[in-house]
Every structure is written in C-alpha cells, then in structure tokens.
C-alpha positions as CSV (number, residue, x, y, z in Angstrom):
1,X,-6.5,-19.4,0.6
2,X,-4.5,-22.4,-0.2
3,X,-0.7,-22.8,0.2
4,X,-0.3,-23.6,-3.5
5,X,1.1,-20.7,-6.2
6,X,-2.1,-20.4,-7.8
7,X,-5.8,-20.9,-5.9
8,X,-8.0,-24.1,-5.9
9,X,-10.5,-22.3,-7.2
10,X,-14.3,-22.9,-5.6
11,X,-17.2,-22.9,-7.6
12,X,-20.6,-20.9,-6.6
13,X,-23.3,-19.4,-7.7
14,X,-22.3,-15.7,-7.4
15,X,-26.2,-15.3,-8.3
16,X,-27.5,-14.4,-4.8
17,X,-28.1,-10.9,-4.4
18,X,-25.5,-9.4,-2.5
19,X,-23.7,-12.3,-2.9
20,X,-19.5,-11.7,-3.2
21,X,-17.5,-13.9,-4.9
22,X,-14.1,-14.3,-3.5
23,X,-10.9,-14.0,-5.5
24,X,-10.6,-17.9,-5.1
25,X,-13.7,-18.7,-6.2
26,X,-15.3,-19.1,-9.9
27,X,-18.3,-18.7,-11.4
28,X,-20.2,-21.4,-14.0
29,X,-19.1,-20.7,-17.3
30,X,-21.4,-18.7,-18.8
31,X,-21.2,-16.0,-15.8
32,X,-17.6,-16.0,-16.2
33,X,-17.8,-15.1,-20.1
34,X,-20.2,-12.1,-19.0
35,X,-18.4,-10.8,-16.6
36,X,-15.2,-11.1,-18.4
37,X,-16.9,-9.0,-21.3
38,X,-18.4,-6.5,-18.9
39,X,-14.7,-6.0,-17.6
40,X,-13.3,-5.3,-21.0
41,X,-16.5,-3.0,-22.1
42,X,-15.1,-1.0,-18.5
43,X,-11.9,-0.6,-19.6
44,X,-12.5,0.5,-23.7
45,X,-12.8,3.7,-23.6
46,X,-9.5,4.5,-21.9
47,X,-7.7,2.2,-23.3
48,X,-8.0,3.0,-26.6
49,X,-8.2,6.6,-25.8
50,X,-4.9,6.6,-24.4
51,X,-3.0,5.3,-27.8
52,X,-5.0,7.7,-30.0
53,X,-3.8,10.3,-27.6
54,X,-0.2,9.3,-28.6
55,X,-0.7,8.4,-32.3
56,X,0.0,4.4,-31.0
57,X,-1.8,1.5,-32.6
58,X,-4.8,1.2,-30.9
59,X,-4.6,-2.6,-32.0
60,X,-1.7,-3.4,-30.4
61,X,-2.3,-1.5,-27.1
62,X,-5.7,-3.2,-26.5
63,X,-3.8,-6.7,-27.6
64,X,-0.6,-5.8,-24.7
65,X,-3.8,-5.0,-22.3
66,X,-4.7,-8.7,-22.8
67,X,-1.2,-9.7,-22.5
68,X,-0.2,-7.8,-19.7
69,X,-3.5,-8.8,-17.7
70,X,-2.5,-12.0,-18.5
71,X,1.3,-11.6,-17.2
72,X,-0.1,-10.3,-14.3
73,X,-2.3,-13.0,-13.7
74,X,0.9,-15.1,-13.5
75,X,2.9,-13.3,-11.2
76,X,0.4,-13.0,-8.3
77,X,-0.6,-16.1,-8.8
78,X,-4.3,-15.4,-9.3
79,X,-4.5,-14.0,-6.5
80,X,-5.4,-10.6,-7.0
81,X,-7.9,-9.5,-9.4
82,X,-7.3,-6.9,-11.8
83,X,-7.0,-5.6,-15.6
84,X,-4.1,-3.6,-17.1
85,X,-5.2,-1.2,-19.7
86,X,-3.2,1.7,-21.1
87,X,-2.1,4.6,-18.4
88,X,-2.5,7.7,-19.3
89,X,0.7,8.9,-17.1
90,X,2.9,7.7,-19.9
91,X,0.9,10.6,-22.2
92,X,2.7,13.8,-21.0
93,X,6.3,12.0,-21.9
94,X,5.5,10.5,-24.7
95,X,4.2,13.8,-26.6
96,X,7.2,15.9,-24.8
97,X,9.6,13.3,-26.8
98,X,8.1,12.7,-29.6
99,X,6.4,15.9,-30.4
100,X,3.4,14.6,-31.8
101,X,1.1,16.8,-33.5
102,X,-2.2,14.7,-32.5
103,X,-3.2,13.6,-35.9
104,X,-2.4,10.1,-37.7
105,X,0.6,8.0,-36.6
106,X,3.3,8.6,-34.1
107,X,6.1,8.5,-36.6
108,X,8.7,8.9,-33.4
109,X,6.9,6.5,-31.1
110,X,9.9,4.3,-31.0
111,X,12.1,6.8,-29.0
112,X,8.9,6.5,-26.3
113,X,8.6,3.0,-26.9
114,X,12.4,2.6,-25.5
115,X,12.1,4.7,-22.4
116,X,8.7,3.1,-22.1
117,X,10.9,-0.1,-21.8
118,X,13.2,1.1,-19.4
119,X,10.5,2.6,-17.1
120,X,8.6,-1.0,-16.7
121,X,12.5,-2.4,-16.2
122,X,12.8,0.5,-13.1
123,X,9.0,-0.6,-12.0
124,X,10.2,-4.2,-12.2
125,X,13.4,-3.8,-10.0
126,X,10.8,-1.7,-7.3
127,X,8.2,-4.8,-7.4
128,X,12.2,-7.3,-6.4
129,X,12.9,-4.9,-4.2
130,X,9.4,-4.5,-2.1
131,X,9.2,-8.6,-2.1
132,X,12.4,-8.3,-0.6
133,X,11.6,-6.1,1.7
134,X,8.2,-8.2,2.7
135,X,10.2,-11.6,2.7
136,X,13.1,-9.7,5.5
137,X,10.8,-7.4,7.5
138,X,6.9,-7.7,6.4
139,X,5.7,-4.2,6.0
140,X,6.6,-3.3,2.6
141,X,2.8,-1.2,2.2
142,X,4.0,0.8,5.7
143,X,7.6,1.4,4.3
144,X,6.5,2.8,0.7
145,X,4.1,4.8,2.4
146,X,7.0,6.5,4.3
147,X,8.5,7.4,1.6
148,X,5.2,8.4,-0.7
149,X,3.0,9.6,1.7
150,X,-0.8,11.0,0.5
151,X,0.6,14.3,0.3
152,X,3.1,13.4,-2.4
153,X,1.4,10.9,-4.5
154,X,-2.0,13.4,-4.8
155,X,0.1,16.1,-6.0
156,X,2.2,13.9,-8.6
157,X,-1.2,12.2,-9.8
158,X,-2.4,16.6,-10.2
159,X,0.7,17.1,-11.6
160,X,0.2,14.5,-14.7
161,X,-3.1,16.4,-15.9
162,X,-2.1,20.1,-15.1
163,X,1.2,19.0,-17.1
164,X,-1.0,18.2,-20.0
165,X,-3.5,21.0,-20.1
166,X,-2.2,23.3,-23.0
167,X,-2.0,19.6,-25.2
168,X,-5.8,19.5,-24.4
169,X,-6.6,22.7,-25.2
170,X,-4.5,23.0,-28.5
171,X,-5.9,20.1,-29.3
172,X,-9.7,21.2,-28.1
173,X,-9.8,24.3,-30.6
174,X,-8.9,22.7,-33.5
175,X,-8.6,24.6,-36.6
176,X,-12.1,25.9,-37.1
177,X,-15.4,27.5,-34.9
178,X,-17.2,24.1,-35.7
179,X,-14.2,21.8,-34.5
180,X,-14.0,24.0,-31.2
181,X,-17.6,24.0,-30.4
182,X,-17.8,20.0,-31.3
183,X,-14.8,19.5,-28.3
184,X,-17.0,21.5,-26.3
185,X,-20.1,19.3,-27.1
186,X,-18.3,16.5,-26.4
187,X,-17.8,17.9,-23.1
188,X,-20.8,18.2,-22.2
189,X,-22.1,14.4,-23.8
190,X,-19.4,13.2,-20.9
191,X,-20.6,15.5,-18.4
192,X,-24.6,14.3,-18.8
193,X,-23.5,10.8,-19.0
194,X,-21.6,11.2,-15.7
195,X,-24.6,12.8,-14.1
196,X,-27.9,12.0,-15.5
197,X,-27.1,8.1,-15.8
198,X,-26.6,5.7,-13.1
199,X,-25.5,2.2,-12.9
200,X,-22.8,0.8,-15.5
201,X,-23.4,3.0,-17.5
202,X,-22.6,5.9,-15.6
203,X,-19.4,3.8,-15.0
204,X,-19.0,3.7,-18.4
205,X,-18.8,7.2,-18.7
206,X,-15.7,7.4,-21.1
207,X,-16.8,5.0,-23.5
208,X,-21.1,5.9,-23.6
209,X,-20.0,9.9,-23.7
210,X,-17.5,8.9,-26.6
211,X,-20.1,7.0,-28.6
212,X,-22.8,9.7,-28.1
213,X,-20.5,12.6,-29.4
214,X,-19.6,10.5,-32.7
215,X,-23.2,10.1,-33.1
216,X,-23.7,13.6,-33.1
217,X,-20.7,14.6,-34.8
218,X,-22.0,12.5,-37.7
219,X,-25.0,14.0,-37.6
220,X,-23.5,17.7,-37.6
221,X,-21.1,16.8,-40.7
222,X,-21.9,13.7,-42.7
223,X,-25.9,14.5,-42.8
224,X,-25.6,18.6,-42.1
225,X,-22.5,19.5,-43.9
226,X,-20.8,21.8,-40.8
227,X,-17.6,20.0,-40.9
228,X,-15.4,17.2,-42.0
229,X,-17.2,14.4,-42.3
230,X,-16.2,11.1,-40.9
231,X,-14.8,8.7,-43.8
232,X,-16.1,5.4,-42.9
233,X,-14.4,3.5,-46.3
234,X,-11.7,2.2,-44.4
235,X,-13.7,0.8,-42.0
236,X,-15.4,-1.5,-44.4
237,X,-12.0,-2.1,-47.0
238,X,-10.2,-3.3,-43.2
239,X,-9.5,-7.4,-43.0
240,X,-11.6,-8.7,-39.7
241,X,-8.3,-11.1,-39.0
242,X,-4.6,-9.5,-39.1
243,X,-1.4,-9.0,-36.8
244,X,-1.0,-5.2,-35.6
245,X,1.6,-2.8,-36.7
246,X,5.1,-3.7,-34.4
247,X,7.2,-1.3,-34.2
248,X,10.8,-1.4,-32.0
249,X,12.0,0.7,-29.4
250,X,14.8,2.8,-29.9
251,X,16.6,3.9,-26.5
252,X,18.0,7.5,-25.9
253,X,19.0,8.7,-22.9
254,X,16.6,12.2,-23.4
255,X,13.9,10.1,-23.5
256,X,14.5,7.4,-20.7
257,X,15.1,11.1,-18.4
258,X,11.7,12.4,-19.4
259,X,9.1,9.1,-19.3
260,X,11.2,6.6,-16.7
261,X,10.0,8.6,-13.7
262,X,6.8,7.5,-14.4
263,X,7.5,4.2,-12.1
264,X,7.0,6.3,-9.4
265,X,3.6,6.6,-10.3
266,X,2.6,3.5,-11.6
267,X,4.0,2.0,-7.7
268,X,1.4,4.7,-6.2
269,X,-1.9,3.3,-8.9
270,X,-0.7,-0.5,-8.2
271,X,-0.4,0.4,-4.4
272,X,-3.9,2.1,-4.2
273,X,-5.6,-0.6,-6.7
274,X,-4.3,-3.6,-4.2
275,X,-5.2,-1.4,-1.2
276,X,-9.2,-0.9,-2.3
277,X,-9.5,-4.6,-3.1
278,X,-7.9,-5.7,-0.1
279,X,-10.9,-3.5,1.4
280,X,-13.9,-4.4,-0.6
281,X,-12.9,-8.7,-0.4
282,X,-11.6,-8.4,3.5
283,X,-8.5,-10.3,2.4
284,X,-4.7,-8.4,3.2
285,X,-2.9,-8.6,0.0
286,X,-0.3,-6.8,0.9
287,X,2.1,-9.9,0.3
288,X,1.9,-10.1,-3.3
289,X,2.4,-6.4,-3.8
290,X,6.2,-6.9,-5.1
291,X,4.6,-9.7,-7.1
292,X,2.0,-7.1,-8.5
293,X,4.6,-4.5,-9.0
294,X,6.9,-6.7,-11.2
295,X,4.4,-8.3,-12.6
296,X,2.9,-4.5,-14.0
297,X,6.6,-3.9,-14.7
298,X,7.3,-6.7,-17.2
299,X,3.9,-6.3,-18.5
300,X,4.9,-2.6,-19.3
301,X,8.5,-3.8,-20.8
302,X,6.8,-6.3,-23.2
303,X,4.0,-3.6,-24.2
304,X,7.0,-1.3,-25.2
305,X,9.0,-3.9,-26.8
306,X,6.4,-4.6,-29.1
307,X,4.7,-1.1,-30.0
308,X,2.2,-1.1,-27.2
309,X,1.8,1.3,-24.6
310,X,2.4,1.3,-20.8
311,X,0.4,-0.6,-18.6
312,X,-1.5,0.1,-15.1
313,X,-4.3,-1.1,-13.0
314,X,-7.5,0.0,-14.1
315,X,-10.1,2.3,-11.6
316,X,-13.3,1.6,-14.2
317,X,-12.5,-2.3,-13.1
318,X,-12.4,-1.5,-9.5
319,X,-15.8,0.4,-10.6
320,X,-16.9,-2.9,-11.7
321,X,-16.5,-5.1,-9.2
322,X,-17.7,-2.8,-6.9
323,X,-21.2,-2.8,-8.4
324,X,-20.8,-6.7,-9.5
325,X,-19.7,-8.0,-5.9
326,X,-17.1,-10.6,-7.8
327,X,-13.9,-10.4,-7.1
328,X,-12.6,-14.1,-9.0
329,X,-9.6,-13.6,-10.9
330,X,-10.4,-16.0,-13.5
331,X,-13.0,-13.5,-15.0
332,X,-9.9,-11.1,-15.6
333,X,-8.6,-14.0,-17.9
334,X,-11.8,-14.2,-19.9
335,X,-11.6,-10.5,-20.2
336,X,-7.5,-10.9,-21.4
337,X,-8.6,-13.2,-24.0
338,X,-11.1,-10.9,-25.2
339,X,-9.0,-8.1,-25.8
340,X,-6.8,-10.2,-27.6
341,X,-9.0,-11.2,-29.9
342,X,-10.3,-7.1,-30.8
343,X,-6.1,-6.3,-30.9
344,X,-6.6,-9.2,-34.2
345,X,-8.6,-7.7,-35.6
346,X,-7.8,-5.2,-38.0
347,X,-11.4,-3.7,-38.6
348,X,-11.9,-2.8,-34.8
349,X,-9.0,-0.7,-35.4
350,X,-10.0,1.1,-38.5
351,X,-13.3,2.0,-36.3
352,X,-11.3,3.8,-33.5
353,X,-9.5,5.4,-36.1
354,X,-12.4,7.1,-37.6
355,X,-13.1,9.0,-34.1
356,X,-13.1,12.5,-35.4
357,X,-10.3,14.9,-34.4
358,X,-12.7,17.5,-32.5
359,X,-14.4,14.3,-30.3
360,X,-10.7,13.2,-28.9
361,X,-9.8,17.0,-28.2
362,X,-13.4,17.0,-25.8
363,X,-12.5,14.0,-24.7
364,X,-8.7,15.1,-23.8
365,X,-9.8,18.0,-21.4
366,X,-12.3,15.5,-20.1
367,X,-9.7,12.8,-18.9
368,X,-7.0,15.1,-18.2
369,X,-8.6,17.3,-15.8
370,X,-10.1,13.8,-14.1
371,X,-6.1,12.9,-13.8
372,X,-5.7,16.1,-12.0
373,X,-8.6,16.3,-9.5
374,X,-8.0,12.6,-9.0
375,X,-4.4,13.8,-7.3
376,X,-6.8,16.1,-5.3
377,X,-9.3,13.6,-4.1
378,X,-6.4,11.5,-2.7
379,X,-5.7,14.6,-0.5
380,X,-9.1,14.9,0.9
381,X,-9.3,11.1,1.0
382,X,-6.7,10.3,3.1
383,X,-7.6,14.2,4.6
384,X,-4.1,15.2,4.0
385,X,-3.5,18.1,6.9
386,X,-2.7,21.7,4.9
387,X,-2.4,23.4,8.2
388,X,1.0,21.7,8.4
389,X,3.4,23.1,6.7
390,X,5.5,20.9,5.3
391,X,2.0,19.1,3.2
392,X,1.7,22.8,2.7
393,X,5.0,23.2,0.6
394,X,5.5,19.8,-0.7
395,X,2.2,20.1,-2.5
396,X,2.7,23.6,-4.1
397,X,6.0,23.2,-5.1
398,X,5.1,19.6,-7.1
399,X,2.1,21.6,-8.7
400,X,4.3,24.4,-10.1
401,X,7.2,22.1,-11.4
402,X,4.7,20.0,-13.3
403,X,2.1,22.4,-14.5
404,X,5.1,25.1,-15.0
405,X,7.3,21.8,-17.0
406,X,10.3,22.5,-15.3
407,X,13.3,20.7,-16.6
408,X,16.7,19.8,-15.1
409,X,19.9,18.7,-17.8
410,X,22.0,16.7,-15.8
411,X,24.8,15.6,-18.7
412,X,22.7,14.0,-21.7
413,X,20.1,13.2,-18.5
414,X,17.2,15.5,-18.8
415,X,14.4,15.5,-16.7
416,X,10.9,17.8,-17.7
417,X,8.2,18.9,-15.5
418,X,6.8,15.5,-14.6
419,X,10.3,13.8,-13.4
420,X,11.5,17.0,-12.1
421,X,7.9,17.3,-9.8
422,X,7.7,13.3,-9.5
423,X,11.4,13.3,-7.6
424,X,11.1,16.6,-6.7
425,X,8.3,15.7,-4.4
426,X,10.0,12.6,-2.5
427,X,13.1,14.2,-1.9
428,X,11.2,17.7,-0.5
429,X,9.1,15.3,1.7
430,X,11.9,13.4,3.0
431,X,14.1,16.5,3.5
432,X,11.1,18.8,5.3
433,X,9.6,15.2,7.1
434,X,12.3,15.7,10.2
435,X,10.9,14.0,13.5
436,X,7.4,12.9,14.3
C-alpha cells in the first residue's frame, strides 16, 4: 500500500475466476456500481429490520447507514472495507428506555437517541485511545484481547439475544391464533431459505425469508380474509423524493446507564470484522483499528443526533465479499450512495412500513436467537476451554445477568441486564484471570 492517507487505487479486471481484488484496487465502473448494489441488497434486511424493531424511521436509519459508511470510509482512509448498517445491540436498551410497545412510532425515541449519542462519544474516545496505544507500543489487537478475551465477548454477544427473548415472544403471539401462527410461518420461510438455498441468496436470508412471508401473509389476509390485511394506500399516496423525519436526542442519565455500555460491544464486532478481513485479503490491518473504532463512533454520534440509529460493521457484507473475492473499498462508497438515495425517498419507507405486525414478530425470534448463538459460536470458534474454571464462571454468570436483566442503581446511574453482564464480565475476568 502506498504511504499516502488514502490508496492510489489500481485498476483490474476483478473478472477472473478466483480472482481477488485487493482493498487498493478498483474495478471498471460498471462492476463497481454492481457490486455496490449487491452490498446494499446484503445489508437491507437488517437494517431496516432493526429501526422497525425500535419504532425508528426506517428512512433515516438506512440514510445514517450511507453516512456512517461514508464517515468510515474517511477515517481509515479507504483502507479497510466495510458497511455500517443498524446493530441490533442498541435494541434491548432502546425498548428497556423507551418502553415501546412494537407498533407505529417510537414516541420516546429521543431519550435513546441521547444515550445513543453518548455511547458512539465512549466508542469514539476507545478508537483515541487504541491509536494511542498502537502509535506508543503497537499491539493494540493483543492488548484489547487481554482485557476481552473469547470467553467474555461470546457470552456478552449471548447475552444481547437472551436479553431480548420475552420482547420476541410477546411480540411473536400477537393478539390473535392467526397472528401467532403467521410469526411461526415466518419462521419457518427463514429457516428454508437458510437451508434449501445456496449462494447469495442463502446469504440473503433475512431479506428473501422477509419477502416470502409478506407474500404469504398477503395471500392469507388480503385474498383469504384470516387476518388484517396489509393496507398498501400509503404506499402509493407517499412522495418518491422527501427529507426523513429528524428528531433530537434528549440526554438523561437513566438512559446513557442502560444503552452506553453497548461500546463494549460494538469494540468486540469492529475488532472481529477487521480481524476476518485481515484474513480473507492477507493484509494486517491492525493499525487502523483506532481509526475504525472512532470512525464507527462518530458515525454512531451523528446517526443519534439526527434520529438514526446506532451503527456497526455488517457480517452479511463480510458474507459478501467472501463469495465475491473483492475486497476494494470504493465499492463500499457506491453502496453509501445508494442507501442515501432509498433514505430520500419517502415511498421506500411507506413499503417497509406496511410489513405486517405478525411477519416482524417471526422475524424477531429469528434474529435474536442468531444474536445469541452467534456469542456461542465465538466460544467454539476460538474453542474457548470450559474445563477451566474461571471460562467456566465468567460465562454463566454474564448469561444470568443478561437473560435474568439484572440492574444496579448507582445514584441517578442505573445499569440493566445488558450493562450490568457487559461490565460484569470484564471485571469477573480480570479479577478470576490471576497468573498464566
């Protein structure tokens, strides 16, 4: 790579098979359009799945994704490729703070949006202090690693979908038999996507499962008459063109206790996410990892600022470029500019708004019980030793603070289940860790 901030990038081909295309390198034109679009087709479904979730706009989350890609782009100098897309570890705070019911708007979003805020300003002052670290020492991967070993991130990544399970299942039964059995359906449109399709789409299982369970649903109510049926007249009375709703954070300290801890989390995604690509490209990237973690952080402060939600690496782009082989970073721009272009446009929103209540309820069980066994699969991954003991009580003890939602009132300072098991974890690793 070159010495400058941002790469001279080289153009190939990338139409070989097998061929990779390095981070510095670029595509003609017209492959880096495609690409771009594939990348933002990868990331939809959670994206916008997230904000529905937590009765956000999914306008402006899917316009901050561009932005935030874009912010990122900036501060590792294009030199690690990757899209931000809503995380779905902001969820469990947002719904404990707000007390959102799951249907329509988020009338106390802006209480989340502030602590939102203030957890992309704690992620931010991380990403100074890691650079620092790297610019004295080197080693800042090795050193965070010390501190959040497998054993602790796996169970705080559990601990985010066991925190959230009763949400899914209220939310899963609805308030009739046919709502119920249409979550359970759409369980199961998910489940056959993910196992009886291969390729992209099977990467794409979110979205394709999502789209296949509206199909039906429309089917079951609009032609048979078994439920609600979904009212597509907004869709068609919505402007193409048109700014998203902003709305302004409001900052309380209840709120800051219960969603800031999240940092700790997004530090472990951005950490694994630079890790794999560093991997799959042969290049060490561990030098612009404080870059990447204040770049994520202000990304996440201006998403909050504006109404958006939190920002993180996403795994379905990893998925991606996986298959694909290309790695350049200016296809994650094309992709940015997409995004930005769907959060204008008024009518794209009105369609995601006319998912049916029953479909998102599937679809929560779906993506928070992934969250959970994703925290297991980074045990077995990094084969995380349960014979020892201290793994042994480190992990347990995380699982029942989160999944139990056991809050700590320190002052006006309170902490539920996900802080409590986030810090919780660290300190009880560090305490039990003694010598090697």
């Amino acid at each position: 790579m070159s010495q400058n901030y941002f790469p001279r990038w080289r153009l190939v081909s990338g139409t070989a098979r097998g061929a990779v295309v390095q981070p510095d390198e670029t595509m003609p034109l017209p492959q880096t359009v495609a690409m771009g679009a594939q990348h933002v087709v990868a990331m939809f479904g959670s994206t916008i799945l997230a904000p529905l979730i937590m009765g956000f706009d999914p306008n402006m989350a899917i316009l901050m994704s561009g932005v935030g890609t874009l912010v990122f782009f900036l501060f590792v100098g294009g030199r690690v490729p990757s899209y931000l897309g809503s995380s779905f570890a902001f969820i469990g705070g947002v719904l404990a703070v707000t007390g959102y019911a799951g249907s329509g708007p988020n009338v106390n979003m802006g209480v989340a949006l502030g602590a939102i805020v203030v957890c992309g300003f704690l992620y931010a002052l991380i990403g100074l202090l890691v650079m620092w670290v790297n610019a004295r020492q080197g080693g800042a991967a090795e050193w965070i690693d010390r501190w959040m070993p497998p054993v602790v991130t796996g169970a705080v990544v559990a601990v985010i979908g066991l925190n959230l399970a009763p949400i899914a299942a209220k939310g899963a039964m609805g308030g009739s038999l046919f709502e119920a059995l249409m979550a359970l359906l759409t369980i199961l449109c998910v489940g056959g996507v993910a196992v009886y399709t291969r390729g992209l789409v099977q990467r794409l299982l979110i979205l394709v499962g999502l789209l296949v369970a509206c199909v039906l649903y429309a089917v079951l109510a609009n032609v048979m008459g078994l439920g609600a049926p979904i009212d597509f007249s907004a869709i068609g009375a919505a402007p193409w063109l048109g700014l998203p709703q902003v709305t302004a954070p409001v900052f309380e300290w209840h709120a800051i206790g219960v969603i800031a801890p999240v940092a700790i989390i997004l530090v472990a995604e951005n950490l694994g996410h630079i890790k794999a690509v560093s991997a799959m490209t042969g290049q060490n990237l561990d030098r612009y990892l404080g870059r990447a973690f204040l770049g994520d952080g202000v990304a996440t402060m201006i998403s909050g600022s504006f109404g958006g939600t939190g920002v993180t690496t996403y795994a379905e782009n990893i998925g991606v470029m996986t298959v694909t082989r290309i790695y350049s970073t200016l296809v994650f721009v094309v992709a940015a500019l997409v995004a930005l272009l769907l959060g204008f446009s008024p009518k794209f929103g009105a369609v995601i708004q006319a998912i049916p209540g029953p479909v998102l309820g599937g679809m929560s069980i779906v993506v928070f019980g992934l969250i959970a066994i994703a925290g297991a699969r980074i045990w077995v991954v990094n084969q995380v030793d349960f014979s020892d003991n201290r793994n042994l009580i480190v992990a347990a003890v995380t699982l029942i603070l989160g999944a139990g939602n056991f809050a700590l009132e320190l002052g006006g300072f309170r902490l539920d289940g996900i802080g409590t098991a986030t810090f919780g974890a660290i300190f009880l690793h560090a305490i039990l860790r003694g010598r090697a």
